[in-house]
C-alpha positions in Angstrom: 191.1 122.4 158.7 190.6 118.9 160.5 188.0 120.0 162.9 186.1 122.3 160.2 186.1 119.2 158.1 184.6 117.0 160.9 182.2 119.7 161.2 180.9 119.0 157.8 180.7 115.4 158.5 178.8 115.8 161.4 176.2 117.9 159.3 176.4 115.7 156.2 175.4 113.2 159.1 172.2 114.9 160.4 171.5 116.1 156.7 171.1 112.7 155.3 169.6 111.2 158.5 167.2 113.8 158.9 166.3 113.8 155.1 166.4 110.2 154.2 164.6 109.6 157.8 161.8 111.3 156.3 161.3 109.3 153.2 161.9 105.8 155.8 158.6 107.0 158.2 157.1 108.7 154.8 153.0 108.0 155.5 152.9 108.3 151.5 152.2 104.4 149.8 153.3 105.7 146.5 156.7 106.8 147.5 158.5 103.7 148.0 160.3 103.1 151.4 163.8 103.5 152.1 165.0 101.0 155.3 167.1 101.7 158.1 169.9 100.1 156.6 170.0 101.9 153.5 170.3 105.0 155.4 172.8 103.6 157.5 174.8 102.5 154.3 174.7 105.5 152.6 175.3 107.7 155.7 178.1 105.6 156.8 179.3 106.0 152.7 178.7 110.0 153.1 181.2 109.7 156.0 183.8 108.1 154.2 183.9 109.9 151.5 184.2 113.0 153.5 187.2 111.8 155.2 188.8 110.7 152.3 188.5 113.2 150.3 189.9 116.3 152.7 189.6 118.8 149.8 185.7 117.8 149.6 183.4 121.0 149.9 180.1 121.5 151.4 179.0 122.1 148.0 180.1 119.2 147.1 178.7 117.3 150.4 175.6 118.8 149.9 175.2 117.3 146.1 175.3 113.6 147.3 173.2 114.6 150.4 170.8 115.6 147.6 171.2 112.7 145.6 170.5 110.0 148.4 167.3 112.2 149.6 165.8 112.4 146.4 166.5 108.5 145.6 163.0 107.4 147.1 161.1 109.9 144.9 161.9 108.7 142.0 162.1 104.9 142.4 165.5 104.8 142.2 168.3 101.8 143.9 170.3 103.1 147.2 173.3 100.7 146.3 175.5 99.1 149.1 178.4 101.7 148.0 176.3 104.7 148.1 175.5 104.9 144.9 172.1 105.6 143.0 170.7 103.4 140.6 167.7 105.0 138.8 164.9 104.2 137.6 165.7 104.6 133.5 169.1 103.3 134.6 167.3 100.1 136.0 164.8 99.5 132.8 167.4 100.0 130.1 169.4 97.1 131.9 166.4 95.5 131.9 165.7 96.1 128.2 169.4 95.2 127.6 168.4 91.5 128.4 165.8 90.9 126.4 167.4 88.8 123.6 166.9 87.8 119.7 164.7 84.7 120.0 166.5 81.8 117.8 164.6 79.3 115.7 166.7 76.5 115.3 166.7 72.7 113.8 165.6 74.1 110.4 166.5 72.0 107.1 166.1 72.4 103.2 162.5 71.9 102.1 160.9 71.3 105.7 158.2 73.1 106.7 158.3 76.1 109.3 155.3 76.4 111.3 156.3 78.2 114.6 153.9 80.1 117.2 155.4 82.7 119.5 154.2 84.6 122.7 155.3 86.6 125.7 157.5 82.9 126.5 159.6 83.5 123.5 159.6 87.2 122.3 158.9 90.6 124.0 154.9 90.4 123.7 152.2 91.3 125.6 150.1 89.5 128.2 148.2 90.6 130.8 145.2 92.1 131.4 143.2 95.3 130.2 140.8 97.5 131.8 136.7 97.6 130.5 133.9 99.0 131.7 135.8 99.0 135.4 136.8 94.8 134.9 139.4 93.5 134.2 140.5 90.9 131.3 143.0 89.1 130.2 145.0 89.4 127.1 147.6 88.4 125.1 149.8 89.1 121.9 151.1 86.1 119.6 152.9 85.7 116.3 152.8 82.5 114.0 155.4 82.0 111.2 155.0 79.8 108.5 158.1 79.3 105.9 160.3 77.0 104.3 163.8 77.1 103.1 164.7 76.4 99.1 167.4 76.3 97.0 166.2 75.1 93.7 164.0 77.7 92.6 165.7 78.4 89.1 166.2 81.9 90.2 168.2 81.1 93.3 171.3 79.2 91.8 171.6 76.4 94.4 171.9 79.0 97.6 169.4 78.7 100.5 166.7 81.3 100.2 163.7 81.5 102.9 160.4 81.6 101.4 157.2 83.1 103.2 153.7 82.3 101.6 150.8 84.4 102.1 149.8 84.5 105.0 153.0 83.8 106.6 153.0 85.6 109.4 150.1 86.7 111.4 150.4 88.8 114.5 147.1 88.9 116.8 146.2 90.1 120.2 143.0 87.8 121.6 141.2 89.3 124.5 139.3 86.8 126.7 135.5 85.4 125.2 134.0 87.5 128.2 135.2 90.7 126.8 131.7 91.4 125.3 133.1 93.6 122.2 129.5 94.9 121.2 129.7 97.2 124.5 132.2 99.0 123.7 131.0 102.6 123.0 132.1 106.4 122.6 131.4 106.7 126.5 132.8 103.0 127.4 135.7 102.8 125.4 138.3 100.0 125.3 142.4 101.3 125.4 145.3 99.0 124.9 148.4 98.8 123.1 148.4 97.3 119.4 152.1 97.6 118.0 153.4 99.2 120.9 151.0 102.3 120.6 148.1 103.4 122.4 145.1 102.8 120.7 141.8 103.7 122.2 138.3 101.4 120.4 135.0 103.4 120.2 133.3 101.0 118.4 133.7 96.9 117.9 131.4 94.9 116.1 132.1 91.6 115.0 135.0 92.7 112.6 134.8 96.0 112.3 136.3 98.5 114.6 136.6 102.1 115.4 139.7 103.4 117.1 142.1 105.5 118.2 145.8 106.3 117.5 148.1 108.7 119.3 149.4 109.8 122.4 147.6 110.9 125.3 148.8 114.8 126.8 147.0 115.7 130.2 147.8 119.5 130.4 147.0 122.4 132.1 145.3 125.7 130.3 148.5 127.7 128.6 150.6 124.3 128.3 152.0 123.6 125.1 153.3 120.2 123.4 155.3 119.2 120.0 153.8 116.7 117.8 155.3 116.6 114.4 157.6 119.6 114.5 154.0 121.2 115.3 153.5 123.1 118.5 149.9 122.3 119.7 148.6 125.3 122.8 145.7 124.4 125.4 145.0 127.7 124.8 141.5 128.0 126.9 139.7 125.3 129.1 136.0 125.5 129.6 133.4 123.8 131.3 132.9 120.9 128.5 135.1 122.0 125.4 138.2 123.7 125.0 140.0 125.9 122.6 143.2 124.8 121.0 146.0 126.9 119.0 148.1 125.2 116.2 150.2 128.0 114.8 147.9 130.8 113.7 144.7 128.3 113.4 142.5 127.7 116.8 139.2 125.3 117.2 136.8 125.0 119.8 136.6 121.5 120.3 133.8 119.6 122.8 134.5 116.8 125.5 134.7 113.7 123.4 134.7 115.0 120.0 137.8 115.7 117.7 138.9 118.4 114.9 141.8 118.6 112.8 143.7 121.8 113.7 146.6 122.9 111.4 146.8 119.8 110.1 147.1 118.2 113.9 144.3 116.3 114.8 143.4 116.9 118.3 140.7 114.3 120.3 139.6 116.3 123.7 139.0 112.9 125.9 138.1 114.6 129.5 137.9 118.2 130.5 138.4 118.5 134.2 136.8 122.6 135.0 136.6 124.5 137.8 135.6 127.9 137.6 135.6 129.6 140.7 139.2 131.6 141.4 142.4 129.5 141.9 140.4 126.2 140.7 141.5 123.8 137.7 141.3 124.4 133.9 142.8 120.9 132.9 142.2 118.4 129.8 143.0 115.1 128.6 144.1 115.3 125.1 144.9 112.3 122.4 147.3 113.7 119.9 148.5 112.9 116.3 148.2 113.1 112.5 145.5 110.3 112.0 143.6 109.2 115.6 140.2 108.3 114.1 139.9 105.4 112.0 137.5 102.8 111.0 138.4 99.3 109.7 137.0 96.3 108.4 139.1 92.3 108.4 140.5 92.5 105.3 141.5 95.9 104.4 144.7 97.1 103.9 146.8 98.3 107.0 147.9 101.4 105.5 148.7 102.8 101.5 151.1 100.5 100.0 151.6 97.9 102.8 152.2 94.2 102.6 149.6 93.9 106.0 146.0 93.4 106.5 143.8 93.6 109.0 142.3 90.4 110.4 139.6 90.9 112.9 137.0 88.9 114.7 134.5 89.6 118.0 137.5 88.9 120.5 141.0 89.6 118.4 142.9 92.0 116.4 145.6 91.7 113.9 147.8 91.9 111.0 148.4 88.8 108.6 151.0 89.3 105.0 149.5 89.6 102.6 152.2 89.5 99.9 154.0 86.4 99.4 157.7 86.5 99.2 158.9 83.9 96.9 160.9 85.2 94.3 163.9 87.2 93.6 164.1 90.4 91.9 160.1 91.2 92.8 158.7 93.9 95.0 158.7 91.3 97.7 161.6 88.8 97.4 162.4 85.6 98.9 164.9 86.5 101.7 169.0 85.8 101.6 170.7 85.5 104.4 170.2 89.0 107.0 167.1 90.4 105.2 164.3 91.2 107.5 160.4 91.2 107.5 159.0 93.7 110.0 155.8 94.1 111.6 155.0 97.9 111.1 156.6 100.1 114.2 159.2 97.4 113.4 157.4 95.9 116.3 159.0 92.2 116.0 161.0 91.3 112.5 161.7 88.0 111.1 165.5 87.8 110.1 166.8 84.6 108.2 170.2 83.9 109.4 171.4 81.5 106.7 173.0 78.1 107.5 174.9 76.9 110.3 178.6 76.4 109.0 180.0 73.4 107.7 182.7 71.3 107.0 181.9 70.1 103.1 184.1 67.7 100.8 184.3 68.2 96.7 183.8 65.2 94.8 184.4 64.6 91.0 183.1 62.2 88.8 184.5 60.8 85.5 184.2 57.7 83.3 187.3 55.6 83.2 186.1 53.5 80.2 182.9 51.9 79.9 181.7 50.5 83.1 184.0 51.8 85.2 183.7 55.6 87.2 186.8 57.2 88.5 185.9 59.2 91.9 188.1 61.9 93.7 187.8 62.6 96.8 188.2 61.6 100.2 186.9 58.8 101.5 186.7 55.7 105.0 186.1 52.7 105.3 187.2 50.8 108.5 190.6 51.9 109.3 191.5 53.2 106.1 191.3 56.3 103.7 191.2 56.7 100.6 191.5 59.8 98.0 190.9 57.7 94.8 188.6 55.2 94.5 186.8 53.5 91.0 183.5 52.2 90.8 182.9 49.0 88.3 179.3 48.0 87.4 179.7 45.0 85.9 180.8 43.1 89.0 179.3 46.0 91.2 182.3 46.4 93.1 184.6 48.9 94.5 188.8 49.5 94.1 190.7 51.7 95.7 194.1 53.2 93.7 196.0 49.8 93.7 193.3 47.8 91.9 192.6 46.1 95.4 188.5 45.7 96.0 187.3 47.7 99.2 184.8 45.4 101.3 182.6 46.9 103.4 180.6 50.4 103.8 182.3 53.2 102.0 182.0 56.9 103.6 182.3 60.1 102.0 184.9 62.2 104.5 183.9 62.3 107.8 180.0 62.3 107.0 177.5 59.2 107.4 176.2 59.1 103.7 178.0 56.3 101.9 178.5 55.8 98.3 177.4 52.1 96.1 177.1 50.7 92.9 175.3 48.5 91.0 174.6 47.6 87.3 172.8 50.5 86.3 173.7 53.3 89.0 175.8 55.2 92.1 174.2 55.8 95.0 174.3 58.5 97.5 171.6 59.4 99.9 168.9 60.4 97.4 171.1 61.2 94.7 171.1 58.4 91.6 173.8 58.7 88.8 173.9 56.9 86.0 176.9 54.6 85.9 177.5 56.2 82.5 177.2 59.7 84.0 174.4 60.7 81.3 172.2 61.2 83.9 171.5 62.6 87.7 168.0 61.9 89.8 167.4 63.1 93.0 164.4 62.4 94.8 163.1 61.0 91.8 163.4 63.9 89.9 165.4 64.0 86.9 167.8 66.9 87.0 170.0 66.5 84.3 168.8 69.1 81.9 168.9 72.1 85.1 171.0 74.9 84.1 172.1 76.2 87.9 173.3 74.5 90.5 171.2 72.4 92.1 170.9 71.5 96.1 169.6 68.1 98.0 167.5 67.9 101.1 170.7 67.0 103.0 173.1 70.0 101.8 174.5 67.8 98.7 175.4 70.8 96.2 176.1 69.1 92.4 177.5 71.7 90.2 175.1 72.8 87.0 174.2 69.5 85.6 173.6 70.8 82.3 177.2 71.8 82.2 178.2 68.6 83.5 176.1 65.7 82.2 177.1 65.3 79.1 175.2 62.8 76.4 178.0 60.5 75.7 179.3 60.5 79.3 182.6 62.5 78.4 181.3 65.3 81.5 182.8 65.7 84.9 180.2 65.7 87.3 181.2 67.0 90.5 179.1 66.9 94.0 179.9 69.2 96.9 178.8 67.6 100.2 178.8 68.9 103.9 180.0 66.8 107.0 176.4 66.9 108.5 173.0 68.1 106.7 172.7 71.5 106.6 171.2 73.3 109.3 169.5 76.7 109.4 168.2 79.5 111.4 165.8 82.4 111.6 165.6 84.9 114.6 162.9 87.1 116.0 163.6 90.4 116.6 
């Protein structure tokens, strides 16, 4: 059993040398080259294996022997324990990296105004092929937005707003790209939304294109678009003859026809006709591949994009604002998404960072004095109870005894003062008689929601609260640090 099994080492030996040899001294410069020391590795690995495994088979042997030989052909990784890495293997681990880009730093009432490219996000840029030059190219996406709260509609919570125009997607070919030459026999192909798209005609800003997928088949070959099975049913010199079902059309070297309900663009026919020769075509494939467009019109039926197109770019800009709640197009909470169509890249607001936050209430003592609970610092001490006098403008704590110095709410930097007419923090001003609440200037009192400052300060529905003789409990929430938010691109 021993010798027989060395026996099948020995060949697995010669097997993979001879085999993989071939691929190493392979004339071919599309094949890419194994070295000497992956064959060594792997035949060294063979080996082992064999030995180890004294119930292997030659069937068995012969599989890996396979495996290795074939590695080269199809671009896949020899790794140092034998194993094969292919090539979808390599680019979904590839594709696993590519990660959410996250827009951070963003506060209440600030506005967005971001501008993204291959640096940030998976677009394109490189170069594309004309008239047998090359150009350079490249996709970008700019983002406008801001986040509110105070929209009567939103209550207080964080919503993020995107205007008109908000997001514009665009992919700018270099100035020397003349446009105008572009032709039905010197077209222009590149990728617009992650699908081929082929331009016939460009001028100024309107274009003929394109859509679908390109098939190069040989006469009698078949392919499924759409649950539909399309036939190359005859080639000839400069047209062919395609089957959809039980409807056929003769269609000529660059022309197109629809073809039950398929429409089919012939882009090459490669003939031969003497015996044995070639009967081939290139074919571009889909429900909709001809289309003309001006800048401005609407992407497709129904959709919140329009085109937006010049001598030396294409693109999509929104054209519906989203603003509001409970519209066709509402501001967006906290996981909603806008998408470029092929959801391509989407826009996903992630809400606010978490925070620490503090409750505060407010009520009048007697006139000219404000109870406050909550915590508070100053120096070296806290404090859960403090009152606020106006008349001498000064500050007790619980014991009647006046607190000098800056006084902080929790373990935030915003401090809280009084004088003769009101209490101060950050932006907000209350009345000392708690008949009234500004922030910013603006005179809240009357709002009937909750209502949310710049810095994250939530004060509980002031027309509930603010009462006309002062008898209300007006009560703040505030977090540690001023709210932060963040949006990804996806």
């Amino acid at each position: 059993m021993e010798n027989g099994m060395w026996i099948v080492v020995l060949v697995v030996m010669m097997v993979v040398a001879g085999g993989i040899g071939y691929m190493v001294n392979s004339g071919d410069s599309d094949i890419p080259l194994i070295t000497e020391a992956q064959v060594n590795t792997a035949v060294n690995s063979a080996v082992s294996q064999a030995v180890a495994g004294k119930d292997a088979t030659i069937t068995t042997l012969s599989q890996k022997v396979n495996e290795l030989i074939n590695a080269s052909s199809t671009g896949a990784t020899i790794n140092p324990d034998g194993t094969v890495e292919t090539t979808s293997d390599i680019k979904a681990n590839e594709q696993s990296s590519i990660t959410d880009y996250l827009l951070d730093g963003l506060y209440l009432e600030e506005s967005i105004d971001e501008t993204l490219s291959d640096r940030e996000i998976n677009l394109f840029d490189g170069e594309v092929e004309f008239d047998d030059k090359d150009y350079d190219a490249e996709e970008t996406l700019n983002f406008k937005g801001i986040i509110q709260a105070n929209n009567p509609d939103f209550e207080g919570k964080s919503y993020l707003v995107v205007p008109e125009n908000g997001i514009v997607y665009k992919l700018v070919f270099e100035n020397s790209l003349e446009t105008d030459l572009i032709k039905s026999d010197k077209t222009l192909k590149f990728n617009f939304l992650g699908e081929l798209v082929e331009v016939s005609e460009w001028n100024v800003d309107t274009i003929t294109f394109t859509k679908g997928n390109e098939y190069f088949m040989d006469q009698g070959d078949s392919v499924t678009v759409n649950n539909k099975t399309i036939v190359l049913d005859v080639v000839m010199e400069d047209s062919v003859y395609v089957k959809v079902g039980s409807e056929g059309k003769k269609i000529s070297e660059g022309s197109s026809a629809t073809v039950g309900g398929i429409e089919v663009k012939v882009n090459e026919v490669l003939y031969s006709g003497y015996v044995g020769g070639y009967q081939k075509a290139e074919l571009i494939i889909g429900d909709d591949i001809s289309q003309t467009v001006d800048s401005g019109d609407e992407y497709e039926d129904d959709s919140i994009w329009e085109w937006i197109i010049d001598a030396n770019s294409i693109g999509l800009t929104l054209k519906e604002e989203h603003r509001e709640l409970d519209e066709d197009y509402s501001a967006l909470d906290v996981d909603d998404l806008i998408s470029l169509p092929n959801d391509y890249v989407s826009i996903r607001f992630d809400g606010l960072i978490d925070e620490d936050t503090e409750t505060y209430k407010f009520e009048v003592e007697h006139e000219g004095l404000v109870e406050v609970r909550g915590n508070f610092r100053s120096g070296i001490n806290d404090y859960t109870k403090i009152y606020l006098n106006s008349t001498d403008m000064k500050i007790f704590d619980d014991d009647d005894d006046e607190i000098v110095g800056d006084i902080y709410l929790g373990d935030s930097d915003l401090t809280i003062s009084v004088n003769k007419t009101t209490i101060v923090i950050d932006d907000i001003e209350m009345s000392v008689d708690l008949t009234s609440i500004v922030v910013d200037g603006k005179d809240i009192s009357s709002m009937d929601y909750d209502w949310m400052t710049d810095f994250g300060i939530v004060i509980d529905s002031p027309e509930d609260t603010v009462e006309p003789d002062g008898s209300g409990e007006i009560r703040l929430t505030v977090p540690e640090e001023k709210l932060e938010f963040e949006v990804s691109f996806i």
